[in-house]
TIZA-883591 format. One record per residue (C-alpha): y negated, x, z. Coordinates in nm, 3 decimals. Each point is the difference from the previous one (the first is absolute). Last residue first. Layout:
<r v="Y" u="X" w="Z"/>
...
***
This chain:
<r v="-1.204" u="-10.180" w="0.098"/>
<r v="-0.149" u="-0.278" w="0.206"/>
<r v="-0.227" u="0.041" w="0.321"/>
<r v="-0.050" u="0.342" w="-0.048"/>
<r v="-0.026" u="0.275" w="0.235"/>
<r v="-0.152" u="0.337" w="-0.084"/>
<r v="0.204" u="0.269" w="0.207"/>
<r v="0.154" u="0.266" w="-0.201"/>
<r v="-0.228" u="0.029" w="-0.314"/>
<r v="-0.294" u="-0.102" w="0.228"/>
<r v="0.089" u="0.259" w="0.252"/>
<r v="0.041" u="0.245" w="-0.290"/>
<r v="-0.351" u="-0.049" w="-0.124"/>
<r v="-0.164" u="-0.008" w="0.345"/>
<r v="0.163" u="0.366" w="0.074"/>
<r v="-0.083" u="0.119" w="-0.366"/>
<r v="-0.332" u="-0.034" w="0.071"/>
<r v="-0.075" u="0.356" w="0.120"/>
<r v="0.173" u="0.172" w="-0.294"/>
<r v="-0.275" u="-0.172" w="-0.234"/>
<r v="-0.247" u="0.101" w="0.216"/>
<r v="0.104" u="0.324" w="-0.063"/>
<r v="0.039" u="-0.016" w="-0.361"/>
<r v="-0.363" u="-0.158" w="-0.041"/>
<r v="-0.170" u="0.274" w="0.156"/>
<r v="0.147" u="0.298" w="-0.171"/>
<r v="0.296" u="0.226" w="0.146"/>
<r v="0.019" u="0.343" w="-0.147"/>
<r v="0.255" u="0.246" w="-0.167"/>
<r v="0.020" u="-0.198" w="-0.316"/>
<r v="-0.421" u="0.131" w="-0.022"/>
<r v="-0.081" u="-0.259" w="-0.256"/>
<r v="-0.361" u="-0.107" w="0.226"/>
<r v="-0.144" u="-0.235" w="-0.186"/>
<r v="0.227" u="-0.238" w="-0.010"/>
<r v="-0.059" u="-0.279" w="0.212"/>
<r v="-0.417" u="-0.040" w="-0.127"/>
<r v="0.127" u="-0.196" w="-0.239"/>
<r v="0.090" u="-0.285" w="0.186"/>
<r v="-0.346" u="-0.060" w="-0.008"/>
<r v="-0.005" u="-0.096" w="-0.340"/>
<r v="0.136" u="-0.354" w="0.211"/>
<r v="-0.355" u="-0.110" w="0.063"/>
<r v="-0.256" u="0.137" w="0.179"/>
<r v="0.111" u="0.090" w="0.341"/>
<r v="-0.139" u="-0.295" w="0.164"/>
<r v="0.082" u="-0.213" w="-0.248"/>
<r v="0.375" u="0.088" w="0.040"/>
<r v="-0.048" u="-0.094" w="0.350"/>
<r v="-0.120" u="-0.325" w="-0.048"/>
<r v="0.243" u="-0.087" w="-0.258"/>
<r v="0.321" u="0.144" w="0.207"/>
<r v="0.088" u="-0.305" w="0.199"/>
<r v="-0.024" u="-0.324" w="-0.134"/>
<r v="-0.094" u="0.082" w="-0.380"/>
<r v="0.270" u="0.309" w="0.040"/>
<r v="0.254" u="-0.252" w="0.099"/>
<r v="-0.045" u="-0.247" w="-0.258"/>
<r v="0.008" u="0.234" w="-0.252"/>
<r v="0.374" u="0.113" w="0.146"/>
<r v="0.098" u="-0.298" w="0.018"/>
<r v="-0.115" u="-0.081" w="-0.400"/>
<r v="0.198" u="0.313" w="-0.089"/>
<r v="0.292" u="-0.099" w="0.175"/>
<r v="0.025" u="-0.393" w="-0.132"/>
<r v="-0.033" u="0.195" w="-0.371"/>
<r v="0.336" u="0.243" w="0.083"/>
<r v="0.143" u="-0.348" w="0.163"/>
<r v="0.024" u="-0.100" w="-0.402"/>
<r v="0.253" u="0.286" w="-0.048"/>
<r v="0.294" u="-0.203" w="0.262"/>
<r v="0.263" u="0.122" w="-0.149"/>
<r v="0.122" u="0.272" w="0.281"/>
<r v="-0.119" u="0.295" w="-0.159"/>
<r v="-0.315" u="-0.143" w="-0.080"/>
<r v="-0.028" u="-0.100" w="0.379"/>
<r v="0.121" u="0.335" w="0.137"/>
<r v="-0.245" u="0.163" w="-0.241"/>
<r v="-0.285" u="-0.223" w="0.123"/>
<r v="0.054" u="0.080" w="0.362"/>
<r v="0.006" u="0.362" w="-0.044"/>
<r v="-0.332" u="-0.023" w="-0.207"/>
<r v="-0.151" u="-0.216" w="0.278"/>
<r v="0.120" u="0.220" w="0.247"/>
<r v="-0.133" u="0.336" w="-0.174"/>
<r v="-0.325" u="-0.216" w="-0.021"/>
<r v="-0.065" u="-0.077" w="0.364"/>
<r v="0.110" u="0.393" w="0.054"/>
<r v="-0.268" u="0.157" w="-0.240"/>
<r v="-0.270" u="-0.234" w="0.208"/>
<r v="0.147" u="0.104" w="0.331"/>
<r v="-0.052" u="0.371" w="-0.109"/>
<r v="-0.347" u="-0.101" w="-0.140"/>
<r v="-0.126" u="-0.087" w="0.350"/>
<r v="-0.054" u="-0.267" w="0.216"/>
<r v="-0.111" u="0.023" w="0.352"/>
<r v="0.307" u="-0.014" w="0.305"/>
<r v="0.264" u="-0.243" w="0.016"/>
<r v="0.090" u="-0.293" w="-0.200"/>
<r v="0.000" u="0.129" w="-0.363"/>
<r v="0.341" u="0.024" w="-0.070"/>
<r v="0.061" u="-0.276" w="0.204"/>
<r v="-0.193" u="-0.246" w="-0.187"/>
<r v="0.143" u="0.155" w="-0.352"/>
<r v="0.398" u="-0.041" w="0.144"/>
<r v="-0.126" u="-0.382" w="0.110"/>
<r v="-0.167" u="-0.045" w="-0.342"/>
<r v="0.296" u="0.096" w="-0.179"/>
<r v="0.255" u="-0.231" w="0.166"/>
<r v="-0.218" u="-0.265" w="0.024"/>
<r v="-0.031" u="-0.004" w="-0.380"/>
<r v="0.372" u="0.081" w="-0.048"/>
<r v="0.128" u="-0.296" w="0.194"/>
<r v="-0.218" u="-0.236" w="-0.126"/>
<r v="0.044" u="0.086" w="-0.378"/>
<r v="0.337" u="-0.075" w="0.066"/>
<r v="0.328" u="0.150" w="-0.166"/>
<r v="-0.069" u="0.323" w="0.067"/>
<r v="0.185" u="-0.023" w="0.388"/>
<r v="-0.105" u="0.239" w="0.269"/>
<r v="0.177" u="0.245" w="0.235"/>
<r v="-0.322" u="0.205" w="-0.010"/>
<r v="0.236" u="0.308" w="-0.012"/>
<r v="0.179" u="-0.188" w="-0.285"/>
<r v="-0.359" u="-0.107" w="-0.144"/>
<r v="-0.165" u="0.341" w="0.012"/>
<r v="0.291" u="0.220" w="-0.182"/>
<r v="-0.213" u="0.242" w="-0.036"/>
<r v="-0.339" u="0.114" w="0.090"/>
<r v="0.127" u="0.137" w="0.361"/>
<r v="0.320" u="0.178" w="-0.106"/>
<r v="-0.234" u="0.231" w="-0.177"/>
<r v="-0.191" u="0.126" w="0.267"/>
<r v="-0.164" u="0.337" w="-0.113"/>
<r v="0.026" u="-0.072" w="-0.382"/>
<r v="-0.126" u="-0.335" w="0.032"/>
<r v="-0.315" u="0.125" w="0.169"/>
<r v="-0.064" u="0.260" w="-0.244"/>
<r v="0.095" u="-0.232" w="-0.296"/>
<r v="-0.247" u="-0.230" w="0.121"/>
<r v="-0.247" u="0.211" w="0.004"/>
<r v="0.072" u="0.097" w="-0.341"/>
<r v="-0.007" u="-0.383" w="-0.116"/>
<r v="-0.349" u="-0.071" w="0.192"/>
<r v="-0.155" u="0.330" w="-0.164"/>
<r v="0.079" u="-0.170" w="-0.332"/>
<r v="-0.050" u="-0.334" w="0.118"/>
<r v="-0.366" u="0.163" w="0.069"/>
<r v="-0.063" u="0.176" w="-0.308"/>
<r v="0.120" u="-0.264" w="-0.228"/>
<r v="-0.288" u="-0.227" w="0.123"/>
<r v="-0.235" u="0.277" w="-0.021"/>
<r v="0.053" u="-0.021" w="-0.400"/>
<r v="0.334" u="-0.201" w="-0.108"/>
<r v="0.243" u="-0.203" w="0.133"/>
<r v="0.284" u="-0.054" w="-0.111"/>
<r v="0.046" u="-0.337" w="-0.222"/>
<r v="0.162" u="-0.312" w="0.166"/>
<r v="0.337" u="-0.023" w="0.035"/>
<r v="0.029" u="-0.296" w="0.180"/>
<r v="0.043" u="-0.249" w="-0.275"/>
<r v="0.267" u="0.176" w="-0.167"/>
<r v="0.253" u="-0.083" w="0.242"/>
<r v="0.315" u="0.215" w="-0.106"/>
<r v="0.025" u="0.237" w="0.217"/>
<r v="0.315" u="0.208" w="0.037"/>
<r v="0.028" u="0.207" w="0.226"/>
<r v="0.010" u="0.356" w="0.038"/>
<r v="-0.077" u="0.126" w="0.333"/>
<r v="-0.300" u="0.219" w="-0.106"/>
<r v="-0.112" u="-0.265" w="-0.255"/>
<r v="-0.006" u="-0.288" w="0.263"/>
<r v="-0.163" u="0.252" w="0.235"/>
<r v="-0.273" u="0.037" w="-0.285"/>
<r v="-0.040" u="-0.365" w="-0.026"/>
<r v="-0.042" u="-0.086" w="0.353"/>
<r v="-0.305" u="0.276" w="0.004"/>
<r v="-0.170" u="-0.104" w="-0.284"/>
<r v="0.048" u="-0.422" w="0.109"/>
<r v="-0.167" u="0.171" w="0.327"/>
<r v="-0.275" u="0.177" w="-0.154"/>
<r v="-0.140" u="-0.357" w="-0.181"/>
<r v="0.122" u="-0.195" w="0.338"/>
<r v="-0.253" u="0.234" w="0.201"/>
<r v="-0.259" u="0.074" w="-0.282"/>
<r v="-0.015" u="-0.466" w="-0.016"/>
<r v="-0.100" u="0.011" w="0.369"/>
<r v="-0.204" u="0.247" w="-0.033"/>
<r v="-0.207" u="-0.207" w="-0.246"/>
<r v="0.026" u="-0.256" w="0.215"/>
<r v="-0.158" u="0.137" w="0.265"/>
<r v="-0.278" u="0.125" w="-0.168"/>
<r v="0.007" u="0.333" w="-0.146"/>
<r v="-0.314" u="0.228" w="0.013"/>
<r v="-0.064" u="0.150" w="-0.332"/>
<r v="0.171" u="0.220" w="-0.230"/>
<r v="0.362" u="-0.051" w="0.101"/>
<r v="-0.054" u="-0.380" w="-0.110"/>
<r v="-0.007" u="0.103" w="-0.355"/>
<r v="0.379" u="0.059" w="0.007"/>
<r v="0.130" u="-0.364" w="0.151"/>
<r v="-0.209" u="-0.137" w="-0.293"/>
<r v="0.173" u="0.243" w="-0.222"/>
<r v="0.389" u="-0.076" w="0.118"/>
<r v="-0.162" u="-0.392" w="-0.003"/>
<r v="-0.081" u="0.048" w="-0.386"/>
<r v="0.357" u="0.176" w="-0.028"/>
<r v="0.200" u="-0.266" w="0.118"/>
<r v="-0.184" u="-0.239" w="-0.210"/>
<r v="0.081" u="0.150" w="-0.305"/>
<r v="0.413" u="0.054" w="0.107"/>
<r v="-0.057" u="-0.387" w="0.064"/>
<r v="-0.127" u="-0.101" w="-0.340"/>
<r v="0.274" u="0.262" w="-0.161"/>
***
């Protein structure tokens, strides 16, 4: 009960951020806040069992729930259109779950690569947590549910190295929102074609990352 309560005074500390400008941290703690959302709703959608109560923290509410909202649908979009991408990460990695190592290096070599050429955009940002998702579900699936809390604090680490300064930029992650306003189906929006344009990076790393022990 003591750690359900202080799951949901950080859920509202992460909230009231939205209404100001967010410092670093405070992005920091929206990106692993959106991606324990996102890794648990692929968990759900592929039907395993998770039994580690201390990382399901509560959904997020108010603009908070907005975004993973958005985030999820995205996601579903890009999913959807390459499937065989988002799953099955660690046997096209050709990676053991056994070490924390292994599956930190892993992740942050797919994420580099991801967003190694050209600016970044939302597409890439959708894609960095499809993998992480992907990643965790293998891991769960595999016995190895604690490596779903080593993923989470990756992929913070990586968005305080790399994405914090942009995110600033565009004022937070609410921006996200701006993705879907156009609901024509028969249209392409912004973050879907840049998206598309870094699936050549992503693949290499799926096919080529090299590491020293796996």
């Amino acid at each position: 009960m003591e750690m359900l309560r202080r799951s949901s005074v950080f859920a509202a500390e992460v909230m009231e951020v939205f209404d100001r400008s967010p410092t670093d941290k405070e992005l920091v703690s929206q990106a692993k806040a959106l991606c324990r959302d996102y890794i648990n709703s692929r968990l759900i959608r592929a039907g395993v069992s998770w039994s580690k109560p201390e990382y399901n923290t509560p959904v997020p509410g108010g603009k908070l729930a907005e975004v993973s909202a958005i985030l999820l649908r995205l996601g579903d979009e890009l999913e959807y259109i390459r499937p065989n991408v988002y799953r099955n990460i660690a046997r096209q990695l050709n990676i053991s779950l056994h070490s924390e190592t292994v599956v930190t290096d892993a992740f942050l070599a797919v994420a580099a690569q991801i967003f190694t050429a050209g600016s970044i955009t939302w597409g890439k940002v959708v894609s960095l947590y499809a993998v992480a998702a992907g990643l965790a579900v293998d891991c769960v699936r595999h016995a190895q549910p604690a490596m779903v809390h080593t993923i989470v604090d990756c992929l913070g680490e990586f968005v305080r190295k790399t994405l914090v300064t942009w995110l600033k930029r565009r004022g937070g992650w609410a921006d996200i929102t701006k993705c879907v306003v156009n609901t024509d189906p028969s249209l392409r929006s912004h973050w879907l074609v840049a998206a598309v344009c870094s699936f050549g990076h992503f693949l290499k790393a799926i096919f080529f990352v090299l590491l020293p022990e796996r």
